[in-house]
VOGU-3710 file (C-alpha; in Angstrom, 3 decimals, decimal comma):
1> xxxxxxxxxx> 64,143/-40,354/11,318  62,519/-42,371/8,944  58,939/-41,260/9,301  59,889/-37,612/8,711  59,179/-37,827/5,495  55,628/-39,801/5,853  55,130/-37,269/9,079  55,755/-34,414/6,551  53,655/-35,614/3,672  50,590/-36,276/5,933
11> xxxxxxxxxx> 50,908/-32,714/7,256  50,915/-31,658/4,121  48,085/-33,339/2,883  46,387/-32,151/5,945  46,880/-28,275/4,755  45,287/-29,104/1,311  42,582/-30,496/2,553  41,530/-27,767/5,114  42,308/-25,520/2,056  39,941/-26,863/-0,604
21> xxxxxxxxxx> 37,612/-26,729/2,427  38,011/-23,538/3,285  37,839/-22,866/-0,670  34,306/-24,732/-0,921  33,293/-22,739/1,818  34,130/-19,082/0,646  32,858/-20,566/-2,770  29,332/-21,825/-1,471  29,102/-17,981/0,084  29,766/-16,202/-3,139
31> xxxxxxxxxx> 27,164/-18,182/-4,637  24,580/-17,470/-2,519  25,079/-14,034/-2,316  25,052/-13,659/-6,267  21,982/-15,866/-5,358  20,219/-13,201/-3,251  21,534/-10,373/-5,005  20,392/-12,193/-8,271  16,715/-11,808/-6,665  16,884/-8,806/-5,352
41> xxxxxxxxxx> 17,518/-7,336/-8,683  15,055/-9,359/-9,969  12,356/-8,146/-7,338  13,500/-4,235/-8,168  13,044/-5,058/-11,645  9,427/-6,361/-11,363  8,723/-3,297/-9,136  9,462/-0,803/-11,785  7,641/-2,666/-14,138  4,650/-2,632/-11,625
51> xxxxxxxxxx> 4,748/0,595/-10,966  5,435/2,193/-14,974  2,233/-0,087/-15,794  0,238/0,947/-12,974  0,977/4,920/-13,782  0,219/4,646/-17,595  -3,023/2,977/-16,673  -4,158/5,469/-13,737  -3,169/8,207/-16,211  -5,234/6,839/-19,412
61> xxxxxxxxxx> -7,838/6,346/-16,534  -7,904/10,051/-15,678  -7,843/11,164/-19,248  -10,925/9,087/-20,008  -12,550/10,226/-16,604  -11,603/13,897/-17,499  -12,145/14,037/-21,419  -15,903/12,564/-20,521  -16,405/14,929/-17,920  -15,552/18,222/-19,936
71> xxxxxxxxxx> -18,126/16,763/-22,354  -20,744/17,296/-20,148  -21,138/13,141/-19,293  -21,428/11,433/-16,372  -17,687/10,190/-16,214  -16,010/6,721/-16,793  -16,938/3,522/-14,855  -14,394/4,203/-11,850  -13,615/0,212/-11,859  -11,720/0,100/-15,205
81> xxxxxxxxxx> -9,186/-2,421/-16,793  -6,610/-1,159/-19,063  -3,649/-2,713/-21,692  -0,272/-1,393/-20,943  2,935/-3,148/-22,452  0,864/-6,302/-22,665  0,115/-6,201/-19,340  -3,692/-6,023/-18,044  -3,786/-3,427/-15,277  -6,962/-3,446/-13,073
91> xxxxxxxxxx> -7,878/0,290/-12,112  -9,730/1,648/-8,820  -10,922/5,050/-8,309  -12,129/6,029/-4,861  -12,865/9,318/-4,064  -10,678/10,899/-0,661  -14,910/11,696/0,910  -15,433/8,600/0,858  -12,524/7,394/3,550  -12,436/7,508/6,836
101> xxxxxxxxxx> -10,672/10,945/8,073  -8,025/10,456/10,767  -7,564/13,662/11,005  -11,418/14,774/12,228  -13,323/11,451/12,360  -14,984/11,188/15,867  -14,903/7,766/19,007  -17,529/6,018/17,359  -16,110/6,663/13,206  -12,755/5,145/14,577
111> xxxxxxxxxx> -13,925/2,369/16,352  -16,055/1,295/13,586  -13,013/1,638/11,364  -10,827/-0,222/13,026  -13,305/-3,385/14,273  -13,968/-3,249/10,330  -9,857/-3,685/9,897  -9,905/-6,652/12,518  -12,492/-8,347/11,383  -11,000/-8,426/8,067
121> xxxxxxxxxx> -7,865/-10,318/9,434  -6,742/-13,703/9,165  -6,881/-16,087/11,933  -3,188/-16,477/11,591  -2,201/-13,192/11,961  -1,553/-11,670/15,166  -4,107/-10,844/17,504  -4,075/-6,594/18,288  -2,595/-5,754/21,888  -5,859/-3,434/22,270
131> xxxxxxxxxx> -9,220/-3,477/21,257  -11,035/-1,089/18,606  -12,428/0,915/21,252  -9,303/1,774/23,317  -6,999/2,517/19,971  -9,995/4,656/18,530  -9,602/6,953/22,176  -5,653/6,385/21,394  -6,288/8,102/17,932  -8,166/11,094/19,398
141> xxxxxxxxxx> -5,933/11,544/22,175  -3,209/12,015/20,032  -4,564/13,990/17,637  -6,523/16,326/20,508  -4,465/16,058/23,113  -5,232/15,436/26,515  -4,399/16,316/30,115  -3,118/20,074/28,849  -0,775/18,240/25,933  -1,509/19,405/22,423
151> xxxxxxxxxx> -2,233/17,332/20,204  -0,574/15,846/16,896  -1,582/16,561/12,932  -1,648/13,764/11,326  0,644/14,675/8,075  0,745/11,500/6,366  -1,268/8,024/6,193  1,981/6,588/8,158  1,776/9,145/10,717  -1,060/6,912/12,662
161> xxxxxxxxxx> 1,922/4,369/13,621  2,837/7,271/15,987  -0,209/6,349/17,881  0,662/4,092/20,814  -0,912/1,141/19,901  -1,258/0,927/16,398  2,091/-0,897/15,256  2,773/-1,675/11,473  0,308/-4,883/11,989  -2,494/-2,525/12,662
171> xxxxxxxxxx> -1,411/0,399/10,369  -1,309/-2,274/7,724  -5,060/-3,366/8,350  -6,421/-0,120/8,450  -4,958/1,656/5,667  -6,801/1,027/2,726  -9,772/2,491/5,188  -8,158/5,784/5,185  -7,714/9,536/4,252  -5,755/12,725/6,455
181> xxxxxxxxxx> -7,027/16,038/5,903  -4,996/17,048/3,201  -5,547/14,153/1,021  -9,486/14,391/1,531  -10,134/16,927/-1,284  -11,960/19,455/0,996  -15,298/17,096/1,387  -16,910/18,329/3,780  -19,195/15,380/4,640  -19,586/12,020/3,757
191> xxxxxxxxxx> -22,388/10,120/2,552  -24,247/7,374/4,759  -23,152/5,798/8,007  -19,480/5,171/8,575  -20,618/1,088/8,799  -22,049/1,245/4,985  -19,401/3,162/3,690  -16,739/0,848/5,186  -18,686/-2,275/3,656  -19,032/-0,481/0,713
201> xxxxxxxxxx> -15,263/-0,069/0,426  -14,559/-3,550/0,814  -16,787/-4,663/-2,034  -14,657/-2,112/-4,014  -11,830/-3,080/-3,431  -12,250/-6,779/-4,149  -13,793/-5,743/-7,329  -17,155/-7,192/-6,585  -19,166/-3,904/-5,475  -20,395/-0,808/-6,888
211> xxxxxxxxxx> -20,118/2,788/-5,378  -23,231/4,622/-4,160  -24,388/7,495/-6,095  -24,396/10,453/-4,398  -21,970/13,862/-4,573  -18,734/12,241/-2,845  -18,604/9,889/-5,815  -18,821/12,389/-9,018  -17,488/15,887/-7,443  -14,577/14,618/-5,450
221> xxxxxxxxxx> -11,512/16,552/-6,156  -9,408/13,886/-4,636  -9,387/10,286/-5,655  -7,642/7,872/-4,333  -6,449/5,703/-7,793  -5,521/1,877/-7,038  -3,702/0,475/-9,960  -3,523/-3,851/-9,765  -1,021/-5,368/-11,997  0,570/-8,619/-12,343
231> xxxxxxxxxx> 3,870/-9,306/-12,431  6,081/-12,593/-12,521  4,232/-14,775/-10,228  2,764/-11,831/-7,894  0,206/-9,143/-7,987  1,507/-5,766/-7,439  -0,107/-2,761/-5,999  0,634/1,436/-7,178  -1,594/3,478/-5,291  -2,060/7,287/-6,466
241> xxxxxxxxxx> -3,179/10,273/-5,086  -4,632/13,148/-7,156  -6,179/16,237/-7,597  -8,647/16,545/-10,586  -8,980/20,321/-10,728  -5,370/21,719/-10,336  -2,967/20,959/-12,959  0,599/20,434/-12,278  3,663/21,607/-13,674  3,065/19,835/-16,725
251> xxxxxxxxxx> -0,287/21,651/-17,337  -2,121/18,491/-17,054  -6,043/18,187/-15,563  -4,875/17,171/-12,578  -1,958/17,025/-10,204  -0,216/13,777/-8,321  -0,243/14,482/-4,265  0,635/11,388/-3,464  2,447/8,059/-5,093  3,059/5,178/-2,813
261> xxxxxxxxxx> 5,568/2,491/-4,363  4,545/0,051/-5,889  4,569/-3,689/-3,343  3,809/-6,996/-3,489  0,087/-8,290/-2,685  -0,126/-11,293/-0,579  -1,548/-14,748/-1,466  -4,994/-14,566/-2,061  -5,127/-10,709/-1,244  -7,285/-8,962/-3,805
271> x> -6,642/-5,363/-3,210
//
């Protein structure tokens, strides 16, 4: 009988300490969820700011590009850099001719396209499953048919993950390559082999090369507008697609087909 009491006391001190464990615990959680939902906020915030940037810039871009060409000029330098909100925004226009068509591009077009795409790939990224050749008759396939099966439209850019084959990895590599039918602008051809023009986009697009003259670059009525803007500590892409002869229903010169939201850039990716 008389260690009840001790017996009692320790017990007790037993519950408080599982308790203020349990309460650091349940603590330590709520923490780092604010944590994550802290940054998660944080990364939505930085993605509207990337993306209201990168649409006042592409539309001062088209208004310059426009306004010159009404005039009876030449047009604007289609690599332009532009102030918004004290942000520098870094401004790409690439006509839809000059991208490589999923929708009608033939065996050799695709395989070129996509050996350009894997070539262009880290060493640590993941190796393809198949080789530019086999998804390029994957592509067609599809898109054809084969064996009595009809074949596919391509509707969107994201549509080619329906391919077998070509997961996100590859879609990812390949899709600053290319253009569906709709977003092509009605070119009917494009201008120079499929190897320069893919070489040609790459300079582009790391903002070291020039476009070739020729009609695709000055009477496209697609373009394909790549807006680059900077961020907090990351470079942001918002990637337009308009129409330069059919206003919308804000009367304007030209008419958005396409937005894509605005994402992230990885390290030491330009474009």
């Amino acid at each position: 009988m008389l260690n009840g009491p001790r017996t009692q006391s320790g017990v007790a001190l037993g519950i408080v300490v599982w308790f203020i464990a349990g309460m650091a615990l349940l603590v330590s959680g709520i923490v780092s969820e604010a944590r994550i939902d802290t940054r998660l906020a944080q990364l939505h915030y930085f993605k509207a700011q990337a993306a209201a940037a990168g649409d006042g810039a592409i539309n001062l871009a088209l208004a310059e590009q426009i306004g010159l060409k009404s005039s009876g000029q030449r047009g604007a330098n289609r690599q332009q850099s532009f102030q918004i909100g004290g942000k520098i925004v870094d401004i790409r226009m690439i006509p839809g001719g000059l991208l490589v068509n999923i929708s009608t591009e033939n065996m050799q077009g695709l395989t070129a396209l996509f050996a350009q795409a894997q070539r262009g790939q880290s060493e640590e990224e993941e190796r393809w499953r198949y080789s530019p050749g086999r998804l390029a008759r994957a592509v067609i396939a599809y898109r054809d048919g084969v064996q009595g099966r009809r074949g596919q439209q391509f509707y969107g850019l994201e549509d080619l993950m329906r391919v077998p084959g070509v997961d996100r990895g590859v879609y990812d590599a390949v899709r600053n390559y290319i253009v569906t039918e709709d977003l092509a602008g009605g070119f009917a051809g494009n201008s120079g082999p499929i190897e320069t023009r893919l070489q040609q986009l790459d300079g582009v697009m790391d903002g070291e090369g020039e476009m070739l003259e020729g009609p695709v670059q000055h009477a496209a009525e697609t373009l394909r507008i790549d807006a680059l803007v900077k961020v907090g500590d990351q470079t942001w892409l918002r990637r337009r697609w308009v129409t330069v002869e059919n206003g919308g229903a804000a009367s304007l010169p030209w008419q958005v087909v396409r937005s894509e939201a605005a994402r992230p850039l990885a390290a030491g990716n330009k474009w």
